[in-house]
OpenMM code with the backbone's topology and positions (N, CA, C; nanometers):
from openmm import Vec3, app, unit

residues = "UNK UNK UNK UNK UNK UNK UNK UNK UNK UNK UNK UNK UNK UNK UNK UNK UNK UNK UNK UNK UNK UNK UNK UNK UNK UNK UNK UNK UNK UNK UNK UNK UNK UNK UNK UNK UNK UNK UNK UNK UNK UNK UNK UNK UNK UNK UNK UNK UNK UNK UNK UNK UNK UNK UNK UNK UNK UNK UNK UNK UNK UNK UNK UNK UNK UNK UNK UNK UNK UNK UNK UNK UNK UNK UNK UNK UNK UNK UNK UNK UNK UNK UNK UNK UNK UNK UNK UNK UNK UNK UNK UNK UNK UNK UNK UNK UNK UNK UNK UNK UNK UNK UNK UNK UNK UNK UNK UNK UNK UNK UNK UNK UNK UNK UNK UNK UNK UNK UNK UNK UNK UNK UNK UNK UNK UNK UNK UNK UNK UNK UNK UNK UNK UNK UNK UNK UNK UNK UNK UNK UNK UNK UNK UNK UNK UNK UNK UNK UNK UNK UNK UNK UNK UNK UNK UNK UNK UNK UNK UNK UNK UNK UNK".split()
positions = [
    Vec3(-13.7659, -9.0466, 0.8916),
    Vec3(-13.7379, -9.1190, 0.7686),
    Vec3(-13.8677, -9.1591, 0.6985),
    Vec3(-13.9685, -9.2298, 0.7960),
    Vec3(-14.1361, -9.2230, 0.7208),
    Vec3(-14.1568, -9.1238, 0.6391),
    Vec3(-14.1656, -8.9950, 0.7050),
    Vec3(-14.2153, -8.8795, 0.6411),
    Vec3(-14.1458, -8.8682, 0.5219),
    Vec3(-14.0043, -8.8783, 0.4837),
    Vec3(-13.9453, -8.8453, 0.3639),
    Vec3(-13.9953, -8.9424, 0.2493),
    Vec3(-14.0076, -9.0629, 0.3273),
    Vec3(-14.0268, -9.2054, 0.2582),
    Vec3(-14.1770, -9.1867, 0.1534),
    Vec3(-14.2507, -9.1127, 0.2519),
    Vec3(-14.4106, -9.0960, 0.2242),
    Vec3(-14.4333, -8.9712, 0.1257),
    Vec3(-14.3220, -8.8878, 0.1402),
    Vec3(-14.3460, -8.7263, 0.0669),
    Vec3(-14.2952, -8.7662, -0.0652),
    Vec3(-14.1788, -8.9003, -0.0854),
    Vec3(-14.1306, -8.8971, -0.2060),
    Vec3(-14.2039, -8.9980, -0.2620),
    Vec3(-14.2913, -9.0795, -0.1994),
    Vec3(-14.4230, -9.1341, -0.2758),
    Vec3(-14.5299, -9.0705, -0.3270),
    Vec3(-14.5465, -8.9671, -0.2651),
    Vec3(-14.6720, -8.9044, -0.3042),
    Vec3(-14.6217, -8.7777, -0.4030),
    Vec3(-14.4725, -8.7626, -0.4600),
    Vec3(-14.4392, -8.6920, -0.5096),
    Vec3(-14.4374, -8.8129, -0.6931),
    Vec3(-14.3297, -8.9191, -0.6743),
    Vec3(-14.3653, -9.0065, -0.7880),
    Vec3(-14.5343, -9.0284, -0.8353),
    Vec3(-14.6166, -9.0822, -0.7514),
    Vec3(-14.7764, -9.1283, -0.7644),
    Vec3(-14.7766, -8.9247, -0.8287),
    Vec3(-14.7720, -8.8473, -0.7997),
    Vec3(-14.8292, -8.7392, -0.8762),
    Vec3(-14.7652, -8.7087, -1.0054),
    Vec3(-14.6441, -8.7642, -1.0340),
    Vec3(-14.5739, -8.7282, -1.1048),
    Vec3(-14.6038, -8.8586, -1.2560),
    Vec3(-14.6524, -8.9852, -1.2021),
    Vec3(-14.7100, -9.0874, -1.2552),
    Vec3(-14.8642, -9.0646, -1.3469),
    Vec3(-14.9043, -8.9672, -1.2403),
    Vec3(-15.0687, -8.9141, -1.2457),
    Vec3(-15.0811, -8.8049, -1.3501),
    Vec3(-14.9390, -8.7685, -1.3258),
    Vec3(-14.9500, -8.5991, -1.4122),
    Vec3(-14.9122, -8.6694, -1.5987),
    Vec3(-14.8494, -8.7754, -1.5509),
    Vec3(-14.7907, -8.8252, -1.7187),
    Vec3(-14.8970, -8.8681, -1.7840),
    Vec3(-14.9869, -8.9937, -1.7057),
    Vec3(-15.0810, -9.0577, -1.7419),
    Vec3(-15.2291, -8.9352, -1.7979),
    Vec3(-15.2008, -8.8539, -1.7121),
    Vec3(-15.2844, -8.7184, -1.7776),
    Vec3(-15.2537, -8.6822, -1.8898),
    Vec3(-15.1407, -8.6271, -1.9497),
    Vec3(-15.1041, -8.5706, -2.0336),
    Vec3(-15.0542, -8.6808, -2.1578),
    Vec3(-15.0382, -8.7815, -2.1371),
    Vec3(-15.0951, -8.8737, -2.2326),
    Vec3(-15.2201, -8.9036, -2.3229),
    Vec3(-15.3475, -8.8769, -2.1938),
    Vec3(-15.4661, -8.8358, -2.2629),
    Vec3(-15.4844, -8.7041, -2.3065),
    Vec3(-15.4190, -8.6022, -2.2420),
    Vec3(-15.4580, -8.5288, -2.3488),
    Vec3(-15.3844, -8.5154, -2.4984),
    Vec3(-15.2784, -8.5771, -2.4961),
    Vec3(-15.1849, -8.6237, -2.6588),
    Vec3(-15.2809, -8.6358, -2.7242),
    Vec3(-15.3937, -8.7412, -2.6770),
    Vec3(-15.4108, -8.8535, -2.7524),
    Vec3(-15.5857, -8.7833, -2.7701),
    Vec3(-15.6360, -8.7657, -2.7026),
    Vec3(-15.7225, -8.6066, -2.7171),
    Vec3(-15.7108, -8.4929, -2.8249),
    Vec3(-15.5660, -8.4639, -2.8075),
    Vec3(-15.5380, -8.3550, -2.9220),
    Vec3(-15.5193, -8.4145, -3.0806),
    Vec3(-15.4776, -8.5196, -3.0950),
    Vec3(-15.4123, -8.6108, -3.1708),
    Vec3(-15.5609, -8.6335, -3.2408),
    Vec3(-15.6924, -8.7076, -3.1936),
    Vec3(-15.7644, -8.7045, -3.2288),
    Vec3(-15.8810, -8.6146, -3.2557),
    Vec3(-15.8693, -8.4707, -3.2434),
    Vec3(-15.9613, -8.3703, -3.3077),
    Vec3(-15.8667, -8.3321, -3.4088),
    Vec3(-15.7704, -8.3178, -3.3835),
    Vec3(-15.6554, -8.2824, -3.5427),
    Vec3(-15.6916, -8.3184, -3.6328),
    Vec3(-15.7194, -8.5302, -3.6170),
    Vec3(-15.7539, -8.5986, -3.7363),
    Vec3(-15.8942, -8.5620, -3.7648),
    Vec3(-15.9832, -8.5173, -3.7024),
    Vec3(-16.0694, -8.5160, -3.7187),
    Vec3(-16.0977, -8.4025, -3.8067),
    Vec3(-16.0636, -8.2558, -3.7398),
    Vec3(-16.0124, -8.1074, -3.8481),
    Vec3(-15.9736, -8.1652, -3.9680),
    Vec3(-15.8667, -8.1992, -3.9832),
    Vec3(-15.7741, -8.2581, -4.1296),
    Vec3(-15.9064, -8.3227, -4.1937),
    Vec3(-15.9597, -8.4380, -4.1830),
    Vec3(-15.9935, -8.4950, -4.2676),
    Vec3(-16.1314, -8.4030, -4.3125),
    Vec3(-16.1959, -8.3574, -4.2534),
    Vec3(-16.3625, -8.2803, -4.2666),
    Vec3(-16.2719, -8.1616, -4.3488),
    Vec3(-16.1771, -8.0885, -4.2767),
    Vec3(-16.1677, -7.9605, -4.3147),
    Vec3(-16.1128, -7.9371, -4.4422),
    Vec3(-15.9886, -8.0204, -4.4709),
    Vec3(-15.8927, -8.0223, -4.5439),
    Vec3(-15.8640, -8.1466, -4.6605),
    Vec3(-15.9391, -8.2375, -4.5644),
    Vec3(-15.9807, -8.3190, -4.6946),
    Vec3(-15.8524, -8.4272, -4.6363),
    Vec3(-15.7508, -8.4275, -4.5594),
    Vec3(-15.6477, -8.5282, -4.5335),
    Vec3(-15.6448, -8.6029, -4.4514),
    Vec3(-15.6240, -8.7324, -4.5002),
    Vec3(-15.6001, -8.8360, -4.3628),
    Vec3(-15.4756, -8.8464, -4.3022),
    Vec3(-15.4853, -8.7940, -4.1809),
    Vec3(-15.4115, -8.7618, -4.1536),
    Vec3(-15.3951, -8.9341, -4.0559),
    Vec3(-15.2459, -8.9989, -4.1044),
    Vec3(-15.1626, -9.1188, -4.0857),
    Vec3(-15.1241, -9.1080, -3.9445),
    Vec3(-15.0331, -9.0892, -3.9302),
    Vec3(-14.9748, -9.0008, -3.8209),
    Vec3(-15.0337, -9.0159, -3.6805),
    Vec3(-15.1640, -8.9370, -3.6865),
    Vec3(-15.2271, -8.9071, -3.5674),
    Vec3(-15.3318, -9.0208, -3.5221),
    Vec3(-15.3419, -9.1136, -3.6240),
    Vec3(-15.3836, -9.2581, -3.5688),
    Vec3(-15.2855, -9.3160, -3.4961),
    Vec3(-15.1661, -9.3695, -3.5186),
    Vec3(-15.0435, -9.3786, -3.4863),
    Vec3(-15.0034, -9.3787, -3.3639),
    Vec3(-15.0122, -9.2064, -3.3427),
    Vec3(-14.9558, -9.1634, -3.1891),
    Vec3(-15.0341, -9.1934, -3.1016),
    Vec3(-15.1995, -9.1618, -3.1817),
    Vec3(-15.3001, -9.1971, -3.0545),
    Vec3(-15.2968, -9.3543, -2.9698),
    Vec3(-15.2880, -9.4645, -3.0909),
    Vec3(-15.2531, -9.5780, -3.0364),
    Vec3(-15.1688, -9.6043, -3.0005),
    Vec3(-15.0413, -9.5821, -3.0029),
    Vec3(-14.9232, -9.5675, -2.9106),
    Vec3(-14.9709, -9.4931, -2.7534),
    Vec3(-14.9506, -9.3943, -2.7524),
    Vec3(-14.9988, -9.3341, -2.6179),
    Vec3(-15.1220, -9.3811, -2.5875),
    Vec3(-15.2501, -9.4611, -2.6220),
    Vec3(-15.3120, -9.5150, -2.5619),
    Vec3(-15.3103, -9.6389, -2.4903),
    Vec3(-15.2196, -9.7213, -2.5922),
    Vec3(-15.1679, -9.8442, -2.5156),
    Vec3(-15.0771, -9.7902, -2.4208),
    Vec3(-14.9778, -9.6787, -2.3812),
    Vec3(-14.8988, -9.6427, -2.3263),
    Vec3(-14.9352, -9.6184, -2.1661),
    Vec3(-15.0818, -9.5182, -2.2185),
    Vec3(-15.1673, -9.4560, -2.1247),
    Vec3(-15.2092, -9.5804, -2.0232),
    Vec3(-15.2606, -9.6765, -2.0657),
    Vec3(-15.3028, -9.7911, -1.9845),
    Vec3(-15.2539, -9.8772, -1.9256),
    Vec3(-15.1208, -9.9085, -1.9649),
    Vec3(-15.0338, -9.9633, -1.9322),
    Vec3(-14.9719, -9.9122, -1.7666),
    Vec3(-14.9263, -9.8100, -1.8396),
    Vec3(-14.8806, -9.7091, -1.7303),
    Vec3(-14.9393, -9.6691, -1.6244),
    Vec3(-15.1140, -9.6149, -1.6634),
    Vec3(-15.1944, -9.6029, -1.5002),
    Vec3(-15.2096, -9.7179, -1.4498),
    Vec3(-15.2299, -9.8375, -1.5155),
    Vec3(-15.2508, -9.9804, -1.4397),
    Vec3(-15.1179, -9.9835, -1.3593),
    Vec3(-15.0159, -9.9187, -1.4099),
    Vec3(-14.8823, -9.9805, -1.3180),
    Vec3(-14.8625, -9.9056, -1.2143),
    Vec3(-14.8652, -9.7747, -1.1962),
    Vec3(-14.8681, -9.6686, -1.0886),
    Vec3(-14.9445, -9.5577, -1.0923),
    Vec3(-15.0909, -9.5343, -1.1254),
    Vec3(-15.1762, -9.4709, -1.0916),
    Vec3(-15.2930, -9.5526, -1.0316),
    Vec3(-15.3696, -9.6194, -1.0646),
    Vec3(-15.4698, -9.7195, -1.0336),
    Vec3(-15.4149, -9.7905, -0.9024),
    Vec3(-15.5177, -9.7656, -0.7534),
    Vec3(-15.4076, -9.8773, -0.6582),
    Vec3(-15.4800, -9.9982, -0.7186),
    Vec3(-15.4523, -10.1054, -0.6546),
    Vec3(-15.5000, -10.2471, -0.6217),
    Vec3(-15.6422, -10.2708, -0.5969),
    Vec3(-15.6650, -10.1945, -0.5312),
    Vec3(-15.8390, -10.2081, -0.4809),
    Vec3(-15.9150, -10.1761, -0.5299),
    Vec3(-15.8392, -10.0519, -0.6234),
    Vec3(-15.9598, -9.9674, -0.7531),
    Vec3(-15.9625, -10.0473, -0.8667),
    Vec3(-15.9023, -10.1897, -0.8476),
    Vec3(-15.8858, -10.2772, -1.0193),
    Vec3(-16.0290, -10.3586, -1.0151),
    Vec3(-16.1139, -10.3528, -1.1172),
    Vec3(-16.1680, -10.4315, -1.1625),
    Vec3(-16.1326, -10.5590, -1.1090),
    Vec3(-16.2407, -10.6585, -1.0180),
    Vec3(-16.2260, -10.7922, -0.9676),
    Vec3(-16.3065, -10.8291, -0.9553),
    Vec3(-16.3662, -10.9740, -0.9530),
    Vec3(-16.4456, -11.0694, -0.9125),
    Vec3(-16.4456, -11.1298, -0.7518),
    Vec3(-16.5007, -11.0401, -0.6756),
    Vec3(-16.5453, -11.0597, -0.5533),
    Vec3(-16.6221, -11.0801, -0.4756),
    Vec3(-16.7527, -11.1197, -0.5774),
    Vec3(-16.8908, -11.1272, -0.4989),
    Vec3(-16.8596, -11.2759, -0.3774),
    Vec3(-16.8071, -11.3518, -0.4063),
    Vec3(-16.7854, -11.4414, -0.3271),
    Vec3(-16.7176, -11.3874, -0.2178),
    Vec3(-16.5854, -11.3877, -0.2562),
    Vec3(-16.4902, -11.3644, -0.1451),
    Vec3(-16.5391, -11.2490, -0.0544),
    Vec3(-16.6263, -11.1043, -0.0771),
    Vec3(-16.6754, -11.0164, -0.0044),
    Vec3(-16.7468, -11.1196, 0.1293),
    Vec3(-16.8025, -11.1996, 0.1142),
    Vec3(-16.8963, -11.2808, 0.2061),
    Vec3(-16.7962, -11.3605, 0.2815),
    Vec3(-16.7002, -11.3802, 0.2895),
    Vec3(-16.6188, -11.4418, 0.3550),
    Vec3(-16.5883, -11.4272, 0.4693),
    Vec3(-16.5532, -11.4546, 0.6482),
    Vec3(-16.4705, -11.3462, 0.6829),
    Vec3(-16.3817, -11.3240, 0.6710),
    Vec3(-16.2988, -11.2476, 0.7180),
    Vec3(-16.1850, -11.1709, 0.7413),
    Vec3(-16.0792, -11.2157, 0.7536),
    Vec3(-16.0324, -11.3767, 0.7829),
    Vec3(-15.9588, -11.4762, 0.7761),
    Vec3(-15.9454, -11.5290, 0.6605),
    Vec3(-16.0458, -11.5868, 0.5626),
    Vec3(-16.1097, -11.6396, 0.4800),
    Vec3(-16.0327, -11.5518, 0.3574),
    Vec3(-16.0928, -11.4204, 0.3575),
    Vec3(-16.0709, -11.3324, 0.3179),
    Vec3(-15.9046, -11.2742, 0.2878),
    Vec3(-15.8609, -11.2956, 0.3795),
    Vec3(-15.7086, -11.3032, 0.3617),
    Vec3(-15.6754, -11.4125, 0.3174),
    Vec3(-15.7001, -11.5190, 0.3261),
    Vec3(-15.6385, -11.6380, 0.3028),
    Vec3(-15.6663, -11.6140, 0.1001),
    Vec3(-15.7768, -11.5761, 0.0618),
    Vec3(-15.8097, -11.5395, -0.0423),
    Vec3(-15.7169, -11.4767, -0.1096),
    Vec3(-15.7038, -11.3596, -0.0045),
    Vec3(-15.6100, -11.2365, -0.1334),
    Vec3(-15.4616, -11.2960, -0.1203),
    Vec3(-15.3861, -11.3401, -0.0228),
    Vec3(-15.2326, -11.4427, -0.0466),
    Vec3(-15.3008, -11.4608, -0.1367),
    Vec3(-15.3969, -11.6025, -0.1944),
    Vec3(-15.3887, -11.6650, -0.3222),
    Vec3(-15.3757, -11.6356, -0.4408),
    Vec3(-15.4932, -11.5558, -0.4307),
    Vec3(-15.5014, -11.4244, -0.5633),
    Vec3(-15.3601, -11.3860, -0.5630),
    Vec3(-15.2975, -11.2922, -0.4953),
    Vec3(-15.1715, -11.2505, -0.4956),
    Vec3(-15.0465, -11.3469, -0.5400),
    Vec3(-15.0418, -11.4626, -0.5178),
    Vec3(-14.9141, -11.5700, -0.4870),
    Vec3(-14.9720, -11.6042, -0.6757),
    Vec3(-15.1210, -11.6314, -0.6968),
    Vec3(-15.1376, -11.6682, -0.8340),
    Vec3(-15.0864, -11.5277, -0.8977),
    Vec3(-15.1342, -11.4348, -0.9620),
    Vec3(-15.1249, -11.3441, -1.0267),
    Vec3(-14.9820, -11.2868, -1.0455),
    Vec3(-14.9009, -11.2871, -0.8716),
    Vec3(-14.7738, -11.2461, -0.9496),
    Vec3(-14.6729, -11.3262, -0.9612),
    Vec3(-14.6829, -11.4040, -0.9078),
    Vec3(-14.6036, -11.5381, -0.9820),
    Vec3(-14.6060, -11.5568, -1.0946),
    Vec3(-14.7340, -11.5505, -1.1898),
    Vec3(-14.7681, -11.6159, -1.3287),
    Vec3(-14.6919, -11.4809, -1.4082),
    Vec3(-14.7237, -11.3068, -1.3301),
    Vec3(-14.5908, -11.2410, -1.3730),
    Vec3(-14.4736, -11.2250, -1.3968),
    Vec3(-14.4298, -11.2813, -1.2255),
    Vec3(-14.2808, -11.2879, -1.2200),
    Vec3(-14.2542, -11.4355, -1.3070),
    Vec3(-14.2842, -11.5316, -1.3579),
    Vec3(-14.2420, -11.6473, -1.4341),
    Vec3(-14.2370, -11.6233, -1.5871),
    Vec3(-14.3515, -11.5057, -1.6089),
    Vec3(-14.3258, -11.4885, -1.7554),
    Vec3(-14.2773, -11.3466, -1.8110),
    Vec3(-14.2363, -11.2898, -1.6849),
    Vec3(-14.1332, -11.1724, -1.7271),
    Vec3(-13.9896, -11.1754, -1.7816),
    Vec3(-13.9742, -11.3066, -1.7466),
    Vec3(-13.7882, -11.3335, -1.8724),
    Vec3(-13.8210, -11.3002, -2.0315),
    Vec3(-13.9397, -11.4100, -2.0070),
    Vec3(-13.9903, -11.4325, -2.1811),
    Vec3(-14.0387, -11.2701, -2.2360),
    Vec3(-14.1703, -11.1910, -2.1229),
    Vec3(-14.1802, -11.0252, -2.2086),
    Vec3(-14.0883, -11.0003, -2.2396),
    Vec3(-13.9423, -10.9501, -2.1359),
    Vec3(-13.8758, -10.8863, -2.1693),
    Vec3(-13.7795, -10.9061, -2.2377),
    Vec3(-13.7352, -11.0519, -2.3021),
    Vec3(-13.7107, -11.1093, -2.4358),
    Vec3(-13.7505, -11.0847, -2.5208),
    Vec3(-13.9060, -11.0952, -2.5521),
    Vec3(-13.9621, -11.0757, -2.6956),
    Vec3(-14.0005, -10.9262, -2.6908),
    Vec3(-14.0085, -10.8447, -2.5850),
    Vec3(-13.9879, -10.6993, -2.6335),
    Vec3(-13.8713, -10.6102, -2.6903),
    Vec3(-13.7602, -10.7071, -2.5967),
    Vec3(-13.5970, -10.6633, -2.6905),
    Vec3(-13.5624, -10.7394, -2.7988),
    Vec3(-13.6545, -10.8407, -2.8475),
    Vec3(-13.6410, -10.8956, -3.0076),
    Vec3(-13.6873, -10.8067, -3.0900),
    Vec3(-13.7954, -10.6527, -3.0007),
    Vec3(-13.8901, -10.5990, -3.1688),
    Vec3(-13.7946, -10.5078, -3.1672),
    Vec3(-13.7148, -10.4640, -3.1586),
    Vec3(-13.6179, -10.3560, -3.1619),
    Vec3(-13.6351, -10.3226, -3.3204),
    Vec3(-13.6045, -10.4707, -3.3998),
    Vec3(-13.5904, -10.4829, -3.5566),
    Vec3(-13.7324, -10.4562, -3.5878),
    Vec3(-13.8589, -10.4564, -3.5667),
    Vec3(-13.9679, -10.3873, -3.6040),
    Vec3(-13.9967, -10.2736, -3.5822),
    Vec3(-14.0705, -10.1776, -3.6527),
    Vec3(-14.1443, -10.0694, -3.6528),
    Vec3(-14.2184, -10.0451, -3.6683),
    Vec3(-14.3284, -9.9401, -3.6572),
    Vec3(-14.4824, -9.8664, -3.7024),
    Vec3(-14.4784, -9.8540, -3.7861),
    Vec3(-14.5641, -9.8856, -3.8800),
    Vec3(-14.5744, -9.8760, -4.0541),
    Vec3(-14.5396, -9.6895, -4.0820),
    Vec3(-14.6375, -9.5841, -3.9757),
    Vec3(-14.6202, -9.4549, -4.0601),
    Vec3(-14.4853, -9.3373, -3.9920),
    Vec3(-14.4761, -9.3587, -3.8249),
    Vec3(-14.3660, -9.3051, -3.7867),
    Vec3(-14.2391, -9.4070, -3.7267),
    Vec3(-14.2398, -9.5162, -3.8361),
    Vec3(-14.1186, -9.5560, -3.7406),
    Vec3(-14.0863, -9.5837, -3.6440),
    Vec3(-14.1390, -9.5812, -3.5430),
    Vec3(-14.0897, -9.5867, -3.4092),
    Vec3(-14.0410, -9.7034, -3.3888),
    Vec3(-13.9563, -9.7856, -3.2994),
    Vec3(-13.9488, -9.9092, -3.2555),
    Vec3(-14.0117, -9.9666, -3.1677),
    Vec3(-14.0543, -10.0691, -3.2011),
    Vec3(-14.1677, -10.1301, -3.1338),
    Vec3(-14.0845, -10.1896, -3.0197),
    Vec3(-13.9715, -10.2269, -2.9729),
    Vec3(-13.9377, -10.2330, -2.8488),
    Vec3(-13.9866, -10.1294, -2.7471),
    Vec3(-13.9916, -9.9955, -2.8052),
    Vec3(-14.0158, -9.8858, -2.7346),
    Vec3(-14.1851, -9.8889, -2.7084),
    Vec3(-14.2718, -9.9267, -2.8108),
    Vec3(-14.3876, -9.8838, -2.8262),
    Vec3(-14.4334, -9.9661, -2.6937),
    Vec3(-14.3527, -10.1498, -2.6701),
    Vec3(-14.4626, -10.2159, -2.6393),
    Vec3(-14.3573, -10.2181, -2.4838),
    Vec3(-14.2621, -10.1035, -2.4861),
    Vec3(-14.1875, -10.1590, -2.3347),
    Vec3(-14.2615, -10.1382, -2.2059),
    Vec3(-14.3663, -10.0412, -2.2416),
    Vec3(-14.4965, -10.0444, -2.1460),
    Vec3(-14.4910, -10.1476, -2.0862),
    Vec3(-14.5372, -10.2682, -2.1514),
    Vec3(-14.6121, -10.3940, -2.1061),
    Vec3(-14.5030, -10.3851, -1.9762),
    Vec3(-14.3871, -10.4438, -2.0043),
    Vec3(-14.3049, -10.4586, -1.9347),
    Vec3(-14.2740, -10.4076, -1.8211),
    Vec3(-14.2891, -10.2670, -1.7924),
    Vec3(-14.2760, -10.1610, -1.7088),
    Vec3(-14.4475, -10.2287, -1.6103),
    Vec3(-14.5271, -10.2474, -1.6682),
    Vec3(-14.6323, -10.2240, -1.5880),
    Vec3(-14.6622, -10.4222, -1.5344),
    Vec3(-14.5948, -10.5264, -1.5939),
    Vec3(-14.5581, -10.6820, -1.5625),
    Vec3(-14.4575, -10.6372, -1.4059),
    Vec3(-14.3852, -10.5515, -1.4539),
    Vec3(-14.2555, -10.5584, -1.3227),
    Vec3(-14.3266, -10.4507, -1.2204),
    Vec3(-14.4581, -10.3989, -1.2422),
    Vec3(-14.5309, -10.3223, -1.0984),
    Vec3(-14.6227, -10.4383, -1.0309),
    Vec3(-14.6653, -10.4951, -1.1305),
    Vec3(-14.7577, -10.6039, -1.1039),
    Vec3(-14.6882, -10.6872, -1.0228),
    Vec3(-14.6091, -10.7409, -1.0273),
    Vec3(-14.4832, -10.8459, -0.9259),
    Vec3(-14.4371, -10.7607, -0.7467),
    Vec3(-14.4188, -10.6391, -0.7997),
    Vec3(-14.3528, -10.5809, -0.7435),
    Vec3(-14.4610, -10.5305, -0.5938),
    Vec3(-14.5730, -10.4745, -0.6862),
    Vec3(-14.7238, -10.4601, -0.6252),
    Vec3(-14.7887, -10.6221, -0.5560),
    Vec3(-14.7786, -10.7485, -0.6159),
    Vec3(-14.7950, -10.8645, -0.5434),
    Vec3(-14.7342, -10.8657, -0.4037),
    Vec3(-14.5724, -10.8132, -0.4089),
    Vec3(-14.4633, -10.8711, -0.3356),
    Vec3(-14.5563, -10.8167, -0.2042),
    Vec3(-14.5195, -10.6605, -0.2040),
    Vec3(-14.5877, -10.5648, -0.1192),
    Vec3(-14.6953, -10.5667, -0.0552),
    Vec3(-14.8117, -10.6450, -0.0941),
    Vec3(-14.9462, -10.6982, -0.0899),
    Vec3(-14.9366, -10.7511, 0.0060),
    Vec3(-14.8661, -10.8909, -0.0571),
    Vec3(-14.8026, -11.0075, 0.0728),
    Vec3(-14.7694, -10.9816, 0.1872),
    Vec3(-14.6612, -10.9060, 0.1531),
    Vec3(-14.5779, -10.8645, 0.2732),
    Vec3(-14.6864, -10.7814, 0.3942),
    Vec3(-14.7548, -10.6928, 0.3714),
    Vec3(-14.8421, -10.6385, 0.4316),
    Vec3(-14.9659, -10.7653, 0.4888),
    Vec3(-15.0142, -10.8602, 0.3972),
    Vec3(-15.1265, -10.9631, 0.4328),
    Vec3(-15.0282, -11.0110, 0.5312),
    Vec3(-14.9210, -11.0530, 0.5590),
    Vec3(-14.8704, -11.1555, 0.6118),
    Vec3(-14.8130, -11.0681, 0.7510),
    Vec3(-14.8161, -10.9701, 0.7756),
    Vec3(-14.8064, -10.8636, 0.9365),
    Vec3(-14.9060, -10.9017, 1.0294),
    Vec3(-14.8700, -10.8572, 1.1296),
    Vec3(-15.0093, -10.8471, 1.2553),
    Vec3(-15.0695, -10.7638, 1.2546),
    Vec3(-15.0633, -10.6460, 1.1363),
    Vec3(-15.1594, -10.5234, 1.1003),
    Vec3(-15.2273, -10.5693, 1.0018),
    Vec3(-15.2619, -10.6878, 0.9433),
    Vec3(-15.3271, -10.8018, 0.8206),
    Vec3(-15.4047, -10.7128, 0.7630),
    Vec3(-15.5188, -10.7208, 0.8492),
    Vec3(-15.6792, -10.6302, 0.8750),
    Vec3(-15.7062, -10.5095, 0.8078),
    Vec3(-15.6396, -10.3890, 0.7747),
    Vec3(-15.6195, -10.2685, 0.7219),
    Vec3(-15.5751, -10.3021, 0.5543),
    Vec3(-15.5255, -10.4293, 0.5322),
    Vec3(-15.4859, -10.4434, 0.3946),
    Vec3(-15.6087, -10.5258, 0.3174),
    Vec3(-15.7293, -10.5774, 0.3937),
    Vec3(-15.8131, -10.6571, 0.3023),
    Vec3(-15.8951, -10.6346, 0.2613),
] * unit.nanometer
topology = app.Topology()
chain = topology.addChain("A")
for resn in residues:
    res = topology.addResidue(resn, chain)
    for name in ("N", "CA", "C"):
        topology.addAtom(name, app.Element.getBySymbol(name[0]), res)
C-alpha cells in the first residue's frame, strides 16, 4: 500500500511540476509575442500583458503550493540553525502551529472574498477574478494542509529526519 501511496505522489508532484512548467512557458511565449507585435507591427498588444499576469500570479501560487517542498522556502534561520536538535524542533512546532493556524483562521474570510469577485473582471479578457485569484486559495489550503503534516511528522519518534 506504501508503494502505491508513494508512486501516486510522485505521479501528482510531476504532474504539479509539469503545469507549473508550462505556465512559464505561456507566460514566456505571451511575452516575446508582445514584444514581436509592438517592434514589428507597431501593436500593443493588451491581451498578452493580461495572460502573462494571470499565469504568473498563477505560476507562483501554485509552485509555492505543490512544487516547492518546505525546506526549499525562503526562511530566517540563522538563529534557529545554532540550536540543537531539541531546540530546533521545539522551533519548527512553533513556526508551524504560527503560520498555519494564521492560515487555517483566515481561510473562511479568502475563500469568501474570492467567491465575492465572481462579479469582477480583467479590464481586457474578461476573465473572472474569482478564477484569476482562486490560486491564493488553492495554495492557503496547501499551506494548512503542509503545516498539519509537518506536525504530525515533528511530533513521531522519527522527529530527527524532519528538522
Amino acid at each position: 500500500m506504501n508503494r502505491i501511496c508513494a508512486a501516486a505522489w510522485r505521479v501528482a508532484a510531476g504532474g504539479a511540476s509539469l503545469a507549473a512548467s508550462l505556465m512559464f512557458v505561456c507566460v514566456f511565449l505571451a511575452f516575446i509575442y508582445k514584444i514581436v507585435m509592438r517592434y514589428a507591427a507597431g501593436d500593443a498588444v493588451a491581451w498578452a500583458d493580461e495572460i502573462s499576469v494571470v499565469l504568473f500570479v498563477w505560476m507562483i501560487f501554485w509552485a509555492n503550493a505543490f512544487v516547492v517542498e518546505d525546506r526549499r522556502q525562503i526562511r530566517f534561520d540563522l538563529v534557529v540553525r545554532l540550536l540543537p536538535p531539541q531546540w530546533r524542533r521545539a522551533a519548527a512546532i512553533v513556526r508551524l502551529l504560527i503560520v498555519g493556524g494564521l492560515f487555517a483562521w483566515a481561510l473562511p474570510g479568502m475563500i469568501d472574498y474570492i467567491a465575492f469577485l465572481w462579479r469582477e473582471r480583467t479590464p481586457v479578457l474578461s476573465l473572472r477574478l474569482d478564477f484569476v485569484y482562486s490560486c491564493f486559495a488553492i495554495f492557503a489550503v496547501a499551506v494548512v494542509l503542509r503545516s498539519v503534516i509537518a506536525l504530525v511528522q515533528l511530533l513521531r519518534p522519527h522527529w530527527r529526519q524532519h528538522v
